[in-house]
C-alpha positions in Angstrom: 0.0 0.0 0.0 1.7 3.0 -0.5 0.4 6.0 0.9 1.0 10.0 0.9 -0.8 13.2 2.2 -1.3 16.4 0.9 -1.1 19.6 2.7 -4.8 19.7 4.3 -6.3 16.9 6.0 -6.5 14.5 3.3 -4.6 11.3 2.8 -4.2 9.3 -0.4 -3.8 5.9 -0.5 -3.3 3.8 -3.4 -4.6 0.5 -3.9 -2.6 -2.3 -6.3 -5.1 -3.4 -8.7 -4.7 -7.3 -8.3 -5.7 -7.0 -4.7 -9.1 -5.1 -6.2 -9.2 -7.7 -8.9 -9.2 -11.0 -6.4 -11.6 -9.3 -4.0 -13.8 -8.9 -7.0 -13.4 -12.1 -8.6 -14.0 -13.8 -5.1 -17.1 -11.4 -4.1 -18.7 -12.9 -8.0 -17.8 -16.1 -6.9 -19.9 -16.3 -3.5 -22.5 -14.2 -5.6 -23.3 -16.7 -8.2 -24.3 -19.2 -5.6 -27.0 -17.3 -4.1 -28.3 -14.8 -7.2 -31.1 -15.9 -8.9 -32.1 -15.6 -13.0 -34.0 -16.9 -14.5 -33.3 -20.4 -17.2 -30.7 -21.5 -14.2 -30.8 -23.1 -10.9 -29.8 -21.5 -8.1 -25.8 -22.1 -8.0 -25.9 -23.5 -11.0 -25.5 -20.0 -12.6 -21.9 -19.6 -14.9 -19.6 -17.0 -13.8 -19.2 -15.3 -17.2 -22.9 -14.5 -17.1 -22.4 -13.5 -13.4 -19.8 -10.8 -14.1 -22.0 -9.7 -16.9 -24.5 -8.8 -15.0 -23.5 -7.9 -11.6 -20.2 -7.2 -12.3 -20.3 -3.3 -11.7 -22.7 -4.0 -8.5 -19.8 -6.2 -6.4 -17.0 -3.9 -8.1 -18.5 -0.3 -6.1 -19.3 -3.1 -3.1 -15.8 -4.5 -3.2 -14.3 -0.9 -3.8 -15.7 0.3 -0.6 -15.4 -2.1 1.5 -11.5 -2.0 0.8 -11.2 1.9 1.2 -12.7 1.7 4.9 -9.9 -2.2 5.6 -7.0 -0.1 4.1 -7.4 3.0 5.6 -8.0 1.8 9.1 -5.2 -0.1 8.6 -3.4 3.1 8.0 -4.8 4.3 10.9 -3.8 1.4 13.2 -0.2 1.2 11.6 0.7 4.9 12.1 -1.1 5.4 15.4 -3.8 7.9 14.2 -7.0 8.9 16.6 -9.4 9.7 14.1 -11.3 12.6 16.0 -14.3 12.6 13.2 -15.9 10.2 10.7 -13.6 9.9 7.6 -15.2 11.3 4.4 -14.0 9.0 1.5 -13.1 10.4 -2.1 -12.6 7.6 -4.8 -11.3 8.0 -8.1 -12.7 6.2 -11.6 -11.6 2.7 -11.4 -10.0 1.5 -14.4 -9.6 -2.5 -14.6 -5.8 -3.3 -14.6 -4.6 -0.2 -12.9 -4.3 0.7 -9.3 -7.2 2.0 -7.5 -6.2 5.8 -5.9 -8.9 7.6 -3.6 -8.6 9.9 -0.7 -10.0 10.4 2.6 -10.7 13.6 4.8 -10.4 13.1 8.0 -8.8 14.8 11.1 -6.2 13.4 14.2 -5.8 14.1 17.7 -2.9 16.4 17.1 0.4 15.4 18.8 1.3 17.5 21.8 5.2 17.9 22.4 6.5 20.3 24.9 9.6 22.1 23.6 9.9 24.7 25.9 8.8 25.2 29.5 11.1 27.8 31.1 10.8 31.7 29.6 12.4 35.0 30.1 11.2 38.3 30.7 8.5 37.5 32.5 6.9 40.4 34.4 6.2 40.4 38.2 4.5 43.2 40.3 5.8 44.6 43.1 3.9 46.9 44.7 5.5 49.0 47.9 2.5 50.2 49.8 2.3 54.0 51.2 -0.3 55.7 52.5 -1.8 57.3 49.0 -2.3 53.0 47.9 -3.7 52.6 51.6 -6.4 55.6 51.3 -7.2 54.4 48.1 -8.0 50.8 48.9 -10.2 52.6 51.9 -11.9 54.7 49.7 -12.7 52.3 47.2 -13.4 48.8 49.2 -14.0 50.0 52.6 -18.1 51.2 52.6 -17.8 54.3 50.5 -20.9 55.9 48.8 -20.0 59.5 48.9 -18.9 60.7 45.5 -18.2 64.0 44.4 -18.4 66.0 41.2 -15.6 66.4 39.1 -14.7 68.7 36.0 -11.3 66.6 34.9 -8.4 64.6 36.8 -10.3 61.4 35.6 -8.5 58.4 38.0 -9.2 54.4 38.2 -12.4 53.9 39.7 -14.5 57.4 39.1 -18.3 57.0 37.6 -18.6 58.7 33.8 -21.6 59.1 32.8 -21.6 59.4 28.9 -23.6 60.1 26.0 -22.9 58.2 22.4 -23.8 58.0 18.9 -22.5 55.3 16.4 -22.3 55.9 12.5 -21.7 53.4 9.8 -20.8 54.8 6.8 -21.7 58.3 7.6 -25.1 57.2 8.6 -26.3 57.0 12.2 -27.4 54.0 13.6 -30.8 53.9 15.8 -29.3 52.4 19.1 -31.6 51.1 22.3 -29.9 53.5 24.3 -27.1 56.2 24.0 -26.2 57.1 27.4 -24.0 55.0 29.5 -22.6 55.3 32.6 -20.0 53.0 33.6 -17.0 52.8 36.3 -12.9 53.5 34.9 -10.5 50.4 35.4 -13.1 48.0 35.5 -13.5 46.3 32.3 -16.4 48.2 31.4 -15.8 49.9 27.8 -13.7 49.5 25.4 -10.2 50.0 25.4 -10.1 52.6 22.7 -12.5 54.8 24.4 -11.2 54.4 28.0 -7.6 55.7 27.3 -9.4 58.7 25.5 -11.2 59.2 28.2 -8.8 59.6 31.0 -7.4 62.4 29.6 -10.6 64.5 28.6 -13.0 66.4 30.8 -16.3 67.0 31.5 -18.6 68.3 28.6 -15.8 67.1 26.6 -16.6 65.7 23.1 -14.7 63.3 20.7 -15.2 60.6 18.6 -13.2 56.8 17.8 -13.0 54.4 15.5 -13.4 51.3 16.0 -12.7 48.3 13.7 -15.6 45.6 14.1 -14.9 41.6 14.3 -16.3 39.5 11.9 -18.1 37.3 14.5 -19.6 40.6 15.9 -23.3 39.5 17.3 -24.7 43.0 15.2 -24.7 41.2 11.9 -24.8 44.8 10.0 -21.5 45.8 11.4 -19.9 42.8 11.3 -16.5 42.9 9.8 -16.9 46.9 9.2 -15.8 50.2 10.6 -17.7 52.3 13.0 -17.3 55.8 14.5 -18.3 56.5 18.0 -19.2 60.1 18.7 -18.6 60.3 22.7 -19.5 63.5 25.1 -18.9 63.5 28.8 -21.8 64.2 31.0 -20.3 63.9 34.2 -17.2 62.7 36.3 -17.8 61.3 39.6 -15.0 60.3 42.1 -15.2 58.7 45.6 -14.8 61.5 48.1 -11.7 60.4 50.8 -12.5 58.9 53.7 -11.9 59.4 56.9 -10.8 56.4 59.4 -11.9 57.8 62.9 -13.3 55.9 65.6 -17.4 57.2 64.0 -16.1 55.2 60.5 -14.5 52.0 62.7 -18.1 51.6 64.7 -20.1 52.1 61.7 -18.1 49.3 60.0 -18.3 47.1 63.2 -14.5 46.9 63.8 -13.9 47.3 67.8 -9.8 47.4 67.8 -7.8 50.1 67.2 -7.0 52.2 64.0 -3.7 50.9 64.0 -4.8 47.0 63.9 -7.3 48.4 61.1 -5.0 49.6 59.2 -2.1 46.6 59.0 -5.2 44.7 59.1 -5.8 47.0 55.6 -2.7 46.6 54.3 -2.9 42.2 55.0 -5.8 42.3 52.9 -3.9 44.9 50.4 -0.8 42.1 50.0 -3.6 39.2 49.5 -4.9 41.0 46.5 -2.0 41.7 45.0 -0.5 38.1 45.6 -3.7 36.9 43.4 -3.2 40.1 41.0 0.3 38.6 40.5 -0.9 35.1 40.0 -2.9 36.1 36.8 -1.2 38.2 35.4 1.7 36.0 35.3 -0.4 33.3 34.5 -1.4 35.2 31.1 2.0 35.9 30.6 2.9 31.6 31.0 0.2 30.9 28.7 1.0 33.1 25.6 4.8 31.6 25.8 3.9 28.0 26.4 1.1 28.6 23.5 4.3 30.9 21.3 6.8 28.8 22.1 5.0 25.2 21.3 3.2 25.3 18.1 -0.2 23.2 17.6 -1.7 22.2 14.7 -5.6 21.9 15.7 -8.3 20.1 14.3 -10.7 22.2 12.5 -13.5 20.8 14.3 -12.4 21.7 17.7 -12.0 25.3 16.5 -15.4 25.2 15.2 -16.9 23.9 18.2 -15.2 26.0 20.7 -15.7 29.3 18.5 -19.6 28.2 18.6 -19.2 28.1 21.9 -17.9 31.4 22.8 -20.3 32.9 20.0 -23.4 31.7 22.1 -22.0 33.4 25.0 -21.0 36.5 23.2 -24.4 37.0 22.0 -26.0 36.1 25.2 -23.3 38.7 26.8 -24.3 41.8 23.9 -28.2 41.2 24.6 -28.1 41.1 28.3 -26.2 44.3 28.1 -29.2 45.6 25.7 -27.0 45.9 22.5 -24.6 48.3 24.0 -21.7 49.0 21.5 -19.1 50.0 23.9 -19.0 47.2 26.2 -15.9 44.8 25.7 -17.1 41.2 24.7 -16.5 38.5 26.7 -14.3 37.1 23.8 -12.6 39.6 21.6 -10.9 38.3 18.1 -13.1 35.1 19.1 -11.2 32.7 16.4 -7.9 33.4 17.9 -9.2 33.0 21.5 -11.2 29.9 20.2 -7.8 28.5 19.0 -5.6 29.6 22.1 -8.0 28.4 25.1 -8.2 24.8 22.9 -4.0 25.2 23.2 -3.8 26.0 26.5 -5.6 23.2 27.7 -4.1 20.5 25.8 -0.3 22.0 26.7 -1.4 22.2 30.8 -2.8 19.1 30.4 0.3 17.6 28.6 2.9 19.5 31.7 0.4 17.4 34.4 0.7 14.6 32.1 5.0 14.8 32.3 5.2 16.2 35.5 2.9 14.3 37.3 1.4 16.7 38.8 -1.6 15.7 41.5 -3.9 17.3 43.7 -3.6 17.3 47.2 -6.1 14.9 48.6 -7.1 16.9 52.1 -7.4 19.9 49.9 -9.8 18.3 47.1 -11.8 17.0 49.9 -12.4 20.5 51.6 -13.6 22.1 47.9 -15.5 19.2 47.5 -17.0 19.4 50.7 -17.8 23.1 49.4 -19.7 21.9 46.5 -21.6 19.9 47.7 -23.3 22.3 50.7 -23.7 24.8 47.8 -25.0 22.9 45.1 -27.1 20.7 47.9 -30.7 21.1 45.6 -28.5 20.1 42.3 -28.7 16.5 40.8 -25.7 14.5 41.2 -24.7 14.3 37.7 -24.1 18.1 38.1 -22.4 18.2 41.2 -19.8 15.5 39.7 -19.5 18.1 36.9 -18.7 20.9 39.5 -16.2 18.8 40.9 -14.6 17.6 38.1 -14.4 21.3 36.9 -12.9 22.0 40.5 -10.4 19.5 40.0 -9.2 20.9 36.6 -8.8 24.2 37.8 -6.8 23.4 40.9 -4.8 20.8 38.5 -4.5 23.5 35.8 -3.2 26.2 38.7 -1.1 23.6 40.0 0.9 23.5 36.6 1.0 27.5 36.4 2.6 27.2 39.9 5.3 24.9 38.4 5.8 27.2 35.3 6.7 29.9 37.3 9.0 28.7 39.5 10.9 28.0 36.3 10.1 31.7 34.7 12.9 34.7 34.9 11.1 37.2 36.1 11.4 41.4 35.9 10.2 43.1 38.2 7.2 45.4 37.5 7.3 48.3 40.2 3.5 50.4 40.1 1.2 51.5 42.5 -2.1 49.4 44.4 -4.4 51.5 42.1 -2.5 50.7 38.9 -2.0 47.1 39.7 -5.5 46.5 40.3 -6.1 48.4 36.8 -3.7 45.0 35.3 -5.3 43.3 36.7 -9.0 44.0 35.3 -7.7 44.4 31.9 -5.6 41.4 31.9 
C-alpha cells in the first residue's frame, strides 16, 4: 500500500489493482451461488454470465469495503486517533490499474513540549504607602459619597456618557445612548477608556473602531464604526476618613492601627492573586508561542460556537450596548488559544505528574456539595470535576513559574488592580 498526504487533512492511499481484482473475482464467486435468473438453478449460474451482470454492482461493493480495511489499517499502523468520521473520495476505477482515492479526515494532534522555562516574565511589586492605603479605603472599605468632578479622571470614578454610532456616515438607531459605567473596571472598550482619562467634562470626541467578523450586530460585522462620545459627568469617591465614628459604623472594635495593618494584610492578599494572573497570562501566551499546535478544525469550530453563544448572550443582556468589551474579543484566535492552552497544561500534568492534594480536594468538595445541595448528582460531579481541573491546571502554572525569569514590574495598588481587570 503505498500512501501519501497532501497539505490539508486528506490522505491518499493507493490501492494495487490485483488486490481489487481477487476481491472482485472472489465477491462474483460467492454471488453466483446465491443470485437468482432466470433459465438456471440456483448455484448453478456460470460465472461469465455472473460478471456480466452484476459485475459493476460487487466492483462499487468491493471498492468500498476496501477503502474503509486499508485506511483503518493506515490508521492502526501509524497510530492515528481519528477525532471525526472519515469522508472518503474515490477516483474512476479502471480494470488493470491501481485504484487511488482519498479520505478527509482529522487526528488528535500530537502535543510535544519544547519549551517550558521563559524569560522576561513580568512580576508586580507593589511597595505600599499611605496614598495605595487611602485608596484601597476609599474604594473597598463602605464608601458611597462621590463627588463632582470637571477633569483629573482616575481608576475607579463614575462617567456618565452620551454616544452615537455611524456606519458609513449614517447614524445608527441604538436602544440606548447614554451610559454610565466605572474607569478600570473592564467596562468599555479600550479605545475609548484611554481617551477618556485624559478628557474632561462636557468634553466631546469621537473613535473608530474596527468591528470583528463574529460581531453579534450582523450589520456591522466585519466593518468600521465611529463612536461620537461627550462627557456628561465625572464622579469620584470623596476620601475617607478612618476615625473611631467610621471604625463603629463598619463594626470593627480594635484600634486604628490593627485596622490599618489589618488593611494593608488584605492589600498584599490582593496583590498576591493580581500577580498570580497576570503572570499566569504571561505563562500561557509563551507556552502557547513557544509550542506550536496544529488543531483540528472541528475543535476550532466547536469552541468558536461556543464562545459565540455566549457573546451573543453577553451583547443582549447588556441591551445591545456598543461599547461594552465582549467577553471574547478576536473570538477565532481566542477559540484556537484556550483549545492550546488546555491540551499543553494538560500535557505539563501529564509529564510532571502533577496531583492534587487529597485533604485539599476533599475541603472544595465538601464546598460543592453544601452549595450545590438542591443540584442532581450528575451536576455536582460536573462541578467537581471542573474544580479538580482548575486546581490541576493552577497547579501546573505554579510549576511554570517557579521555572520563569522574572522582571520586576514596580506600580502602585491602584494601577495594579487596573492589570489586573484588563488582563
Amino acid at each position: 500500500m503505498k500512501i501519501n498526504k497532501n497539505s490539508k487533512n486528506y490522505i491518499k492511499i493507493i490501492i494495487p489493482y490485483n488486490d481489487i481484482e481477487m476481491a472482485i473475482e472472489k465477491e462474483l464467486l460467492a454471488f453466483s451461488k446465491t443470485v437468482k435468473i432466470n433459465g438456471f438453478r440456483k448455484g448453478r449460474i456460470p460465472l461469465k454470465l455472473v460478471k456480466k451482470k452484476y459485475k459493476n454492482i460487487v466492483e462499487e461493493k468491493v471498492l468500498f469495503k476496501k477503502m474503509k480495511e486499508k485506511f483503518l489499517h493506515f490508521i492502526l499502523e501509524n497510530k492515528i486517533v481519528p477525532i471525526k468520521e472519515p469522508k472518503y473520495y474515490p477516483s474512476q476505477y479502471i480494470t488493470g490499474k491501481d485504484f487511488i482515492y482519498f479520505v478527509d479526515t482529522e487526528k488528535y494532534p500530537t502535543i510535544k513540549i519544547k519549551k517550558t522555562k521563559f524569560d522576561n516574565i513580568k512580576k508586580i511589586i507593589v511597595n505600599f504607602d499611605k496614598n495605595d492605603t487611602q485608596f484601597f479605603i476609599d474604594n473597598f472599605i463602605d464608601n458611597n459619597n462621590w463627588i463632582e468632578k470637571e477633569k483629573n479622571i482616575n481608576i475607579g470614578d463614575e462617567i456618565t456618557i452620551k454616544y452615537d454610532v455611524f456606519l458609513e456616515n449614517k447614524k445608527i438607531n441604538l436602544d440606548c445612548s447614554v451610559y454610565r459605567f466605572f474607569v478600570g473596571k473592564n467596562e468599555i472598550l479600550k479605545k475609548i477608556e484611554k481617551k477618556i482619562f485624559t478628557s474632561s467634562k462636557n468634553e466631546k470626541f469621537s473613535v473608530f473602531i474596527k468591528i470583528d467578523e463574529n460581531y453579534p450586530e450582523e450589520k456591522i460585522q466585519g466593518k468600521k464604526i465611529q463612536i461620537a462620545i461627550k462627557i456628561l459627568s465625572i464622579k469620584g469617591k470623596k476620601k475617607q476618613k478612618i476615625d473611631k465614628i467610621k471604625l463603629k459604623s463598619i463594626n470593627w472594635n480594635d484600634s486604628k492601627e490593627n485596622f490599618l495593618k489589618k488593611i494593608n494584610q488584605q492589600m498584599e492578599l490582593e496583590i498576591k492573586n493580581i500577580n498570580f494572573i497576570y503572570l499566569k497570562k504571561q505563562i500561557i501566551n509563551n507556552l502557547i508561542l513557544k509550542n506550536p499546535i496544529k488543531l483540528p478544525s472541528i475543535w476550532i469550530e466547536q469552541e468558536l460556537k461556543s464562545l459565540k453563544i455566549y457573546n451573543d448572550y453577553f451583547f443582549e443582556k447588556n441591551k445591545k450596548n456598543f461599547l461594552i468589551p465582549l467577553p471574547y474579543n478576536n473570538i477565532v484566535l481566542q477559540s484556537k488559544n484556550r483549545i492550546k492552552s488546555k491540551l499543553l497544561l494538560n500535557k505539563i500534568i501529564e509529564n510532571n505528574k502533577i496531583k492534587i492534594n487529597d485533604k485539599k480536594l476533599k475541603i472544595y468538595n465538601e464546598k460543592i456539595m453544601k452549595k450545590y445541595k438542591n443540584f442532581s448528582k450528575k451536576d455536582i460531579a460536573m462541578k467537581k470535576k471542573k474544580i479538580k481541573n482548575i486546581l490541576l491546571e493552577n497547579k501546573a502554572i505554579d510549576f511554570l513559574i517557579k521555572q520563569a525569569k522574572t522582571i520586576e514590574k514596580k506600580c502602585s495598588f491602584k494601577k495594579a488592580i487596573y492589570c489586573a481587570l484588563n488582563i
